[in-house]
N, CA, C and O atoms as a GROMACS GRO file, in nm:
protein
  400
    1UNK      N    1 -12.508   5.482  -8.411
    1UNK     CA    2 -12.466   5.621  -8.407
    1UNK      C    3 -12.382   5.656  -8.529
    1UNK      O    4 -12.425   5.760  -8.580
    2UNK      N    5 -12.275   5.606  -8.595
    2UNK     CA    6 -12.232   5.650  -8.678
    2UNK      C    7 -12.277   5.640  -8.793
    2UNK      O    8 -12.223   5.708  -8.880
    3UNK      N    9 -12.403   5.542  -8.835
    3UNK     CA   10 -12.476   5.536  -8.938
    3UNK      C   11 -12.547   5.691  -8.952
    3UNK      O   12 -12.589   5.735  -9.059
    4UNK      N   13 -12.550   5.760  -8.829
    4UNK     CA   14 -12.633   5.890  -8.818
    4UNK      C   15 -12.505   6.012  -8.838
    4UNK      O   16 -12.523   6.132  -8.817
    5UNK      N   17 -12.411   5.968  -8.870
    5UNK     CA   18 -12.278   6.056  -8.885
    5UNK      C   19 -12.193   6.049  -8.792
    5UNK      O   20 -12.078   6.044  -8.836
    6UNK      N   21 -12.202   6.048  -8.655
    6UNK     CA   22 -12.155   6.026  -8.578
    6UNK      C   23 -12.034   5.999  -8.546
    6UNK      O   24 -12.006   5.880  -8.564
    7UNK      N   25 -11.932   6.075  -8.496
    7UNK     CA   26 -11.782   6.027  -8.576
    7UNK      C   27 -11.692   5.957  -8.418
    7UNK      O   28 -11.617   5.861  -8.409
    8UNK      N   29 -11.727   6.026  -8.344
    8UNK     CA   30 -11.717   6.038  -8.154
    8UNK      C   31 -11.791   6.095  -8.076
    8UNK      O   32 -11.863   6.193  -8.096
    9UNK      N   33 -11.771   6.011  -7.948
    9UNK     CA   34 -11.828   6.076  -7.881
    9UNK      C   35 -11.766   6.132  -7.776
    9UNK      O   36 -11.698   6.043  -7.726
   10UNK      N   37 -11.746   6.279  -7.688
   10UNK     CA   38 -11.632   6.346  -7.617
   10UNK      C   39 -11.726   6.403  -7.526
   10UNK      O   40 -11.811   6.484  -7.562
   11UNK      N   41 -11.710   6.348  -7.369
   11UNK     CA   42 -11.805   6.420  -7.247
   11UNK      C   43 -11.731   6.440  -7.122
   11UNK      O   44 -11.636   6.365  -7.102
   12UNK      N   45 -11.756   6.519  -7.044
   12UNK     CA   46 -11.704   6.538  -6.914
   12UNK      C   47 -11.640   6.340  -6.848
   12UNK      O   48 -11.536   6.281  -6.820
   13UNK      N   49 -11.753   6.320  -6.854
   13UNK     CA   50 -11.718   6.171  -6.748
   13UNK      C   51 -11.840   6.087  -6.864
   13UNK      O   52 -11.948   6.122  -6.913
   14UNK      N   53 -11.765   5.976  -6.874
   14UNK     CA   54 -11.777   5.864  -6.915
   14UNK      C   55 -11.787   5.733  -6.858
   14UNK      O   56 -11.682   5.700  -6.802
   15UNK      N   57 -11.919   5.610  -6.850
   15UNK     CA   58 -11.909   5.512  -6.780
   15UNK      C   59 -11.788   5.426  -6.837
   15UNK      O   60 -11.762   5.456  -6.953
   16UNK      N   61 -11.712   5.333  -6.786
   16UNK     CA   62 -11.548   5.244  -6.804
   16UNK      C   63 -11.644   5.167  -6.902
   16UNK      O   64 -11.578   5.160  -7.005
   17UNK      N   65 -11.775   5.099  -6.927
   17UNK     CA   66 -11.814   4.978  -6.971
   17UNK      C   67 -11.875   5.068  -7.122
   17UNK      O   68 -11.832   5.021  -7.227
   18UNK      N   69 -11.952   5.168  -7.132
   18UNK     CA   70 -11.976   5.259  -7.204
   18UNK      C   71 -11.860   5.304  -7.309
   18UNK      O   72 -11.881   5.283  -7.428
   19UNK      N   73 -11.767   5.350  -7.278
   19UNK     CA   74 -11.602   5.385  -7.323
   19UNK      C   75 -11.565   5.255  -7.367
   19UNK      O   76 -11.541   5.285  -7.484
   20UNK      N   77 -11.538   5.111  -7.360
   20UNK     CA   78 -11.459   5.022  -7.379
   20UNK      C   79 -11.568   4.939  -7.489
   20UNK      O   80 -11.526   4.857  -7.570
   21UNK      N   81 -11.688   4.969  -7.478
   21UNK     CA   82 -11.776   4.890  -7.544
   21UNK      C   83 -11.794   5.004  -7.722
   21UNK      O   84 -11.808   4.948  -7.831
   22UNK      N   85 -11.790   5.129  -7.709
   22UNK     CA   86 -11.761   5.214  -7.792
   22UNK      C   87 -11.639   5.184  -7.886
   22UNK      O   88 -11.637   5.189  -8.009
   23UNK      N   89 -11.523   5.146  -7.787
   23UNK     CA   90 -11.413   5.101  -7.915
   23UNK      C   91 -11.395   4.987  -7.984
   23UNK      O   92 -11.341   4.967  -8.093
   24UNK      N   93 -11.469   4.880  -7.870
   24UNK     CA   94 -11.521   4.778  -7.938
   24UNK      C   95 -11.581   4.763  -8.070
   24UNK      O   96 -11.579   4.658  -8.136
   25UNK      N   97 -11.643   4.888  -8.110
   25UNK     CA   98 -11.786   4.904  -8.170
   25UNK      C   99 -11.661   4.987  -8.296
   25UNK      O  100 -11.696   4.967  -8.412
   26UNK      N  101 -11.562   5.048  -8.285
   26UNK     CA  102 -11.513   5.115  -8.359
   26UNK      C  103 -11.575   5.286  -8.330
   26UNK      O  104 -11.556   5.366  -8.422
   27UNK      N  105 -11.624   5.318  -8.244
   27UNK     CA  106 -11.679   5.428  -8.215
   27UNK      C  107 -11.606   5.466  -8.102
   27UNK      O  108 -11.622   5.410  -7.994
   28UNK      N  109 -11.482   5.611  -8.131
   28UNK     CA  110 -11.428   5.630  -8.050
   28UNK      C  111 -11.542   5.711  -7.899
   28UNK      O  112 -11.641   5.783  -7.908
   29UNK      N  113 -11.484   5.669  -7.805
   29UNK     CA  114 -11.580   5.774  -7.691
   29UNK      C  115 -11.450   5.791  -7.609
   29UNK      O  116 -11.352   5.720  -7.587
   30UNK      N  117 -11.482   5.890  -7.580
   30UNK     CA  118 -11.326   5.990  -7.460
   30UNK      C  119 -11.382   6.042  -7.358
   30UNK      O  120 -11.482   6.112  -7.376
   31UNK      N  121 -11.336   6.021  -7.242
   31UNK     CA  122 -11.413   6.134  -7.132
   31UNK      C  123 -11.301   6.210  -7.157
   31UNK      O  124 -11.191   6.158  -7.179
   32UNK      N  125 -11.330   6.388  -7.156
   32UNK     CA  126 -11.224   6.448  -7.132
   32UNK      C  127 -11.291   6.556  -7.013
   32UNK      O  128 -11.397   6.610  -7.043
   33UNK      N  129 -11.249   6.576  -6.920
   33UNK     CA  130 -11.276   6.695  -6.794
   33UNK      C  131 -11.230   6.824  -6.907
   33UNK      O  132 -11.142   6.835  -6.993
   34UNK      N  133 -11.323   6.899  -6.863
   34UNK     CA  134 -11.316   7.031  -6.954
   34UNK      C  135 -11.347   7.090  -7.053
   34UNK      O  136 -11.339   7.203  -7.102
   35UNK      N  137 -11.413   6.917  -7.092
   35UNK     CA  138 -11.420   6.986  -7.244
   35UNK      C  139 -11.576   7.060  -7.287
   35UNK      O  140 -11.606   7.089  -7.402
   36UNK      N  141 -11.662   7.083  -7.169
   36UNK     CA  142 -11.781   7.147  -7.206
   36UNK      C  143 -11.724   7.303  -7.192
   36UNK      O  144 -11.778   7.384  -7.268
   37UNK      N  145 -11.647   7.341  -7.126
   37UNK     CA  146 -11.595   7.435  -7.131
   37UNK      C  147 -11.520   7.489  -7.250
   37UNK      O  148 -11.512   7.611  -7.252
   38UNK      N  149 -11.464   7.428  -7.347
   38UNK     CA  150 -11.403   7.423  -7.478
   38UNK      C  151 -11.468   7.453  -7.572
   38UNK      O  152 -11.428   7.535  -7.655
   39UNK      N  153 -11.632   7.368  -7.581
   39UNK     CA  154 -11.691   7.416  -7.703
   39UNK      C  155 -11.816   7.405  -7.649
   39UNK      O  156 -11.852   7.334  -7.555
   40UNK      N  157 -11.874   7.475  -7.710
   40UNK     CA  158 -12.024   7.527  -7.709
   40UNK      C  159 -12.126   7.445  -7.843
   40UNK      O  160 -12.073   7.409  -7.948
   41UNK      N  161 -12.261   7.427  -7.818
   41UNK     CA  162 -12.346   7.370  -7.907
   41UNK      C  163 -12.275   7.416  -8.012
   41UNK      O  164 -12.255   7.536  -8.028
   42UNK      N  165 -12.216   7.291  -8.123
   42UNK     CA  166 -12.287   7.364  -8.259
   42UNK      C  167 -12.109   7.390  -8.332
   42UNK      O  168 -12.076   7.406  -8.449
   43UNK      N  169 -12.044   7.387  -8.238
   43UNK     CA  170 -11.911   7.398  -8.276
   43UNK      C  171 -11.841   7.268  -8.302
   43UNK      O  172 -11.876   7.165  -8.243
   44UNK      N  173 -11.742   7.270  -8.390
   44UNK     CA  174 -11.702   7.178  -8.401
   44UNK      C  175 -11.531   7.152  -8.336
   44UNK      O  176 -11.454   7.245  -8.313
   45UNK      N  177 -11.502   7.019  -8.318
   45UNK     CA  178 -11.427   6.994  -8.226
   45UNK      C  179 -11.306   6.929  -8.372
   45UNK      O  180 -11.336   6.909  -8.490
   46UNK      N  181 -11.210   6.917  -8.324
   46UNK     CA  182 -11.102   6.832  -8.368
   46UNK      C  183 -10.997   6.742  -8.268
   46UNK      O  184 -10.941   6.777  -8.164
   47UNK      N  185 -10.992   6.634  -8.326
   47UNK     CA  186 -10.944   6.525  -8.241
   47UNK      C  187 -10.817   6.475  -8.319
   47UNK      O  188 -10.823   6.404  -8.419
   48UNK      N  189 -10.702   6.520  -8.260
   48UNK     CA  190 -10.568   6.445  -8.269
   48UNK      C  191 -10.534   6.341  -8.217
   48UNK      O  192 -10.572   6.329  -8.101
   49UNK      N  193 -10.468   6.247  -8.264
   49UNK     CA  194 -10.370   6.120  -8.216
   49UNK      C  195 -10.260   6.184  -8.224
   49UNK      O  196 -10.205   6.213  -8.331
   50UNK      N  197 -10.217   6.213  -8.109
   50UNK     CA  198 -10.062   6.217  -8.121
   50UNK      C  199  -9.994   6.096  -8.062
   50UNK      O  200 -10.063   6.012  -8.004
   51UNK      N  201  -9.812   6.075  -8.077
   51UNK     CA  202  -9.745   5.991  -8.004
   51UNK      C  203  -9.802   5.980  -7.891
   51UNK      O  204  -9.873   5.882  -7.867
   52UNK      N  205  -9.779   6.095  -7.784
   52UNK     CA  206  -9.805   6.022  -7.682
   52UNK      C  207  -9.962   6.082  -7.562
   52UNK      O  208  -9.990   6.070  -7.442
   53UNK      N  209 -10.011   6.131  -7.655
   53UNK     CA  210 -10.137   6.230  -7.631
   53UNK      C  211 -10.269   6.276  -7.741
   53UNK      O  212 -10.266   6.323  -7.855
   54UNK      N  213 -10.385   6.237  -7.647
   54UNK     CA  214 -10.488   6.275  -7.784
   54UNK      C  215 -10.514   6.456  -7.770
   54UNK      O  216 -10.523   6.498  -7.654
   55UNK      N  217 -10.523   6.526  -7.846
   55UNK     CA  218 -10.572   6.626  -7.828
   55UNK      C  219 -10.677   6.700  -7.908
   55UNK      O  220 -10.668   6.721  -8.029
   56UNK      N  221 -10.766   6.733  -7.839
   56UNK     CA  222 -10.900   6.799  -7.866
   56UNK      C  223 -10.928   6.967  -7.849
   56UNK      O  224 -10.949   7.042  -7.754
   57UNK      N  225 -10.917   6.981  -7.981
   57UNK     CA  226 -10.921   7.130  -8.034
   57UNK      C  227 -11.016   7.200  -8.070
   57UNK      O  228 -11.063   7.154  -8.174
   58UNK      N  229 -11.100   7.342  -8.016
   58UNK     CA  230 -11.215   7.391  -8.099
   58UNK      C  231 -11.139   7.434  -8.218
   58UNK      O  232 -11.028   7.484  -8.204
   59UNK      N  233 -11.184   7.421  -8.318
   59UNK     CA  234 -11.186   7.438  -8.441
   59UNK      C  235 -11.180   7.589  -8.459
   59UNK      O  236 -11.104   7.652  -8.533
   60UNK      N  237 -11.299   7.647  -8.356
   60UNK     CA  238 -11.310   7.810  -8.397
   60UNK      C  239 -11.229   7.884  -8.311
   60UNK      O  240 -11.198   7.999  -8.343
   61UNK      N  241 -11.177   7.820  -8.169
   61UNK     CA  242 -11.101   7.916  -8.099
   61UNK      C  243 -10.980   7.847  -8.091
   61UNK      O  244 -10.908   7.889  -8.001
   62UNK      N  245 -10.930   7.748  -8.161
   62UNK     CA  246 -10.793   7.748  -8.140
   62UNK      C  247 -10.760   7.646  -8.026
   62UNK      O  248 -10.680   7.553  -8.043
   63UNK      N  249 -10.821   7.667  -7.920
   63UNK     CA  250 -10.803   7.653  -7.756
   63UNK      C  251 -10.838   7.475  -7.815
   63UNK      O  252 -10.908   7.420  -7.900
   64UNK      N  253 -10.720   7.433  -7.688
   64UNK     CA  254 -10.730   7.253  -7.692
   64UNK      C  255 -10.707   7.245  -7.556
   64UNK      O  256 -10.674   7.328  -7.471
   65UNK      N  257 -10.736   7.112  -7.554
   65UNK     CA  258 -10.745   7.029  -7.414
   65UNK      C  259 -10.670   6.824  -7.443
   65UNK      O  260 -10.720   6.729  -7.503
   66UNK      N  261 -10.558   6.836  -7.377
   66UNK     CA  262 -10.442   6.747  -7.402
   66UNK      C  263 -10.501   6.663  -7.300
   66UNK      O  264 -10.536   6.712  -7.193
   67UNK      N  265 -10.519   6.500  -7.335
   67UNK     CA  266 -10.524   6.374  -7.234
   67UNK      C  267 -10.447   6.280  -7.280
   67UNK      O  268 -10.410   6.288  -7.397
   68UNK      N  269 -10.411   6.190  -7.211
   68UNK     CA  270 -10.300   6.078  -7.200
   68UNK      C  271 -10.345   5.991  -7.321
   68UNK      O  272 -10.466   5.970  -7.318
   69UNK      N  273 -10.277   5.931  -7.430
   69UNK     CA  274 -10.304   5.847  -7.512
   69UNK      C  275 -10.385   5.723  -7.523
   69UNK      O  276 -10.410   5.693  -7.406
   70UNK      N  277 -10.421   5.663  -7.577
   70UNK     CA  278 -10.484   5.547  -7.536
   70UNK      C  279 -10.406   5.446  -7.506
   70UNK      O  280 -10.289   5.458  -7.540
   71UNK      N  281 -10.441   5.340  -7.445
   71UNK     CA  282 -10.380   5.232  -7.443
   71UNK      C  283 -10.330   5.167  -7.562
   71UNK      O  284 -10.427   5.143  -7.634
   72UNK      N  285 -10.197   5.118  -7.628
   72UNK     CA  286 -10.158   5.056  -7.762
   72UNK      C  287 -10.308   4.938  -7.791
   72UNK      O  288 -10.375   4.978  -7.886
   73UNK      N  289 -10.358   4.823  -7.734
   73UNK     CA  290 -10.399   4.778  -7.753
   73UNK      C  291 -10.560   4.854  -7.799
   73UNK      O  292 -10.588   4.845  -7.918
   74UNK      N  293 -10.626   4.901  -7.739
   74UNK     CA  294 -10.746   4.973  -7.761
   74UNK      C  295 -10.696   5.096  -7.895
   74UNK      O  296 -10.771   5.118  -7.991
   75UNK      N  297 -10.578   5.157  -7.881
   75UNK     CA  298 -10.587   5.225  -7.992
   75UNK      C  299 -10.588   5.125  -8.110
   75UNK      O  300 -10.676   5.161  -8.189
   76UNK      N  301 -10.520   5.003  -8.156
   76UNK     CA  302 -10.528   4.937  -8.226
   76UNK      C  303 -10.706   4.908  -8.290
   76UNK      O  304 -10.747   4.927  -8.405
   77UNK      N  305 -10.771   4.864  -8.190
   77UNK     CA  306 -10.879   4.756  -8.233
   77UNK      C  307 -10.959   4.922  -8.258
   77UNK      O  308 -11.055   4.906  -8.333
   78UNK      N  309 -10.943   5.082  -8.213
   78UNK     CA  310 -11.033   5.167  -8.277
   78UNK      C  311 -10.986   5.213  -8.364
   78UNK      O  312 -11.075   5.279  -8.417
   79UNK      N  313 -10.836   5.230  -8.456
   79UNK     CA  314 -10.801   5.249  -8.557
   79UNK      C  315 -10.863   5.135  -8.688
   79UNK      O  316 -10.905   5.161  -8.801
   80UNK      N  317 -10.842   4.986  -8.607
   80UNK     CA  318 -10.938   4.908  -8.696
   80UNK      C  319 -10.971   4.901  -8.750
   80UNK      O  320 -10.948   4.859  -8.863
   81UNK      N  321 -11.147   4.984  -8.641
   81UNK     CA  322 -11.285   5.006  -8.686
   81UNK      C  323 -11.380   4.886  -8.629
   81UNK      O  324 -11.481   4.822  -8.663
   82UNK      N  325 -11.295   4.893  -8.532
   82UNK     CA  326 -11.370   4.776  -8.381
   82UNK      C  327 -11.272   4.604  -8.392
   82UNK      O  328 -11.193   4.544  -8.465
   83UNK      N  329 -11.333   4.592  -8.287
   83UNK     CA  330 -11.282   4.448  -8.266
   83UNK      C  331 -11.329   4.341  -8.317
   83UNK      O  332 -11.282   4.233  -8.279
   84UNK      N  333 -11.435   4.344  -8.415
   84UNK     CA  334 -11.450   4.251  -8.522
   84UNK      C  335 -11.376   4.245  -8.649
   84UNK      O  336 -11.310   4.150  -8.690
   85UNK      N  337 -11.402   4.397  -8.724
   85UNK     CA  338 -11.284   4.400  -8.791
   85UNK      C  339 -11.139   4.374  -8.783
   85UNK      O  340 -11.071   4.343  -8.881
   86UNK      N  341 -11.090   4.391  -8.650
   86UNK     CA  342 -10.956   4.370  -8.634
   86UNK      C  343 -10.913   4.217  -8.658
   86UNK      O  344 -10.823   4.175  -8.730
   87UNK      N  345 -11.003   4.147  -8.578
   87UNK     CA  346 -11.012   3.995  -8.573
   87UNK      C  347 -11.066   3.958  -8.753
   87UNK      O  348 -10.978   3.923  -8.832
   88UNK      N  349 -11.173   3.967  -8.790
   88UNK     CA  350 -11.120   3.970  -8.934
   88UNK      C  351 -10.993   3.957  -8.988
   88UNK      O  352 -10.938   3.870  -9.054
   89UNK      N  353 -10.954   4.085  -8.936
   89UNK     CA  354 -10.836   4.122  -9.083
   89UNK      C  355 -10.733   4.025  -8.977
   89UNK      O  356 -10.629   4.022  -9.043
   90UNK      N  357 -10.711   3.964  -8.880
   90UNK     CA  358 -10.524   3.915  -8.808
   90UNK      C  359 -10.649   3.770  -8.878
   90UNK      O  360 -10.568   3.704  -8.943
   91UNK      N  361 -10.720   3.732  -8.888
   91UNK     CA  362 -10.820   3.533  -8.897
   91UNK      C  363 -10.738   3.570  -9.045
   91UNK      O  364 -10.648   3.495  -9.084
   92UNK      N  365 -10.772   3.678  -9.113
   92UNK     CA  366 -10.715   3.662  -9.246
   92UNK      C  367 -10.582   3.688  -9.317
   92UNK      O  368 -10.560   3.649  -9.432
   93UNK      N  369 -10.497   3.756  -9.245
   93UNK     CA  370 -10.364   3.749  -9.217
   93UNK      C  371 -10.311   3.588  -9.213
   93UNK      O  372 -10.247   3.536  -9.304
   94UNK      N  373 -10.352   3.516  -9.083
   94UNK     CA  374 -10.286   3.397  -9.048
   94UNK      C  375 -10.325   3.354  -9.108
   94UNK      O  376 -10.251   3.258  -9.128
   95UNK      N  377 -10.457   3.342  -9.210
   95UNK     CA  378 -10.500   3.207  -9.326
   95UNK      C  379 -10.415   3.239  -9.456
   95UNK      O  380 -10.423   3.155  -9.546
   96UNK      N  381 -10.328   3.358  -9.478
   96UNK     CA  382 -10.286   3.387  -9.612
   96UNK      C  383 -10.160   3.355  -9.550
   96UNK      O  384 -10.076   3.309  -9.628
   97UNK      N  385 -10.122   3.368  -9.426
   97UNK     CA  386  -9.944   3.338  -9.454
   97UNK      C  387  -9.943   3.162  -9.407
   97UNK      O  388  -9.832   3.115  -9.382
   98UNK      N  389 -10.071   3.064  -9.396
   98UNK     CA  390 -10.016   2.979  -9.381
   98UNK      C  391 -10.061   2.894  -9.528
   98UNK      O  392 -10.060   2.771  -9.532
   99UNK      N  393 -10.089   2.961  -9.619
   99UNK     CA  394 -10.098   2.908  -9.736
   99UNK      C  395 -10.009   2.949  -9.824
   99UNK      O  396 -10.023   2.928  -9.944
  100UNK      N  397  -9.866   3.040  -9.755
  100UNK     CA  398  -9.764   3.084  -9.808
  100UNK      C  399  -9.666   2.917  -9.899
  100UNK      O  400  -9.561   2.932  -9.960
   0.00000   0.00000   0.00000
């Protein structure tokens, strides 16, 4: 999907294994309730990280829809860019500080 542009994916309801396998992947997915109501085909959405809340904004009306943050750990491994990369970069961390 993101080879196709794909930046997220944001739906009413989301499967738990679907959602967790997405951030795995570095591909954020969010269920948010409401948000077909927010934007319409064709519009574009904006997605905040805040401290303690993500929030998802139409772009053309202003109007957002606030959900609970992610978990520290899962926000980690999708800031990343998945849980291979993450593991990458800490395998290569601990091989450079023990050749300190």
């Amino acid at each position: 999907m993101q080879a196709l542009g794909i930046q997220a994916i944001v739906a009413e309801s989301v499967a738990r294994l679907y959602l967790r396998s997405g951030i795995a992947l570095g591909l954020p997915v969010f269920e948010v309730p409401g948000i077909s109501a927010l934007v319409a085909a064709g519009e574009m959405l904006k997605i905040s990280f805040r401290q303690d809340a993500i929030c998802f904004a139409n772009c053309r009306t202003q109007e957002e829809i606030l959900r609970p943050a992610l978990p520290p750990m899962m926000r980690e491994v999708l800031l990343s860019g998945g849980i291979y990369q993450l593991l990458r970069t800490r395998i290569y961390e601990s091989d450079s500080a023990g050749q300190s």
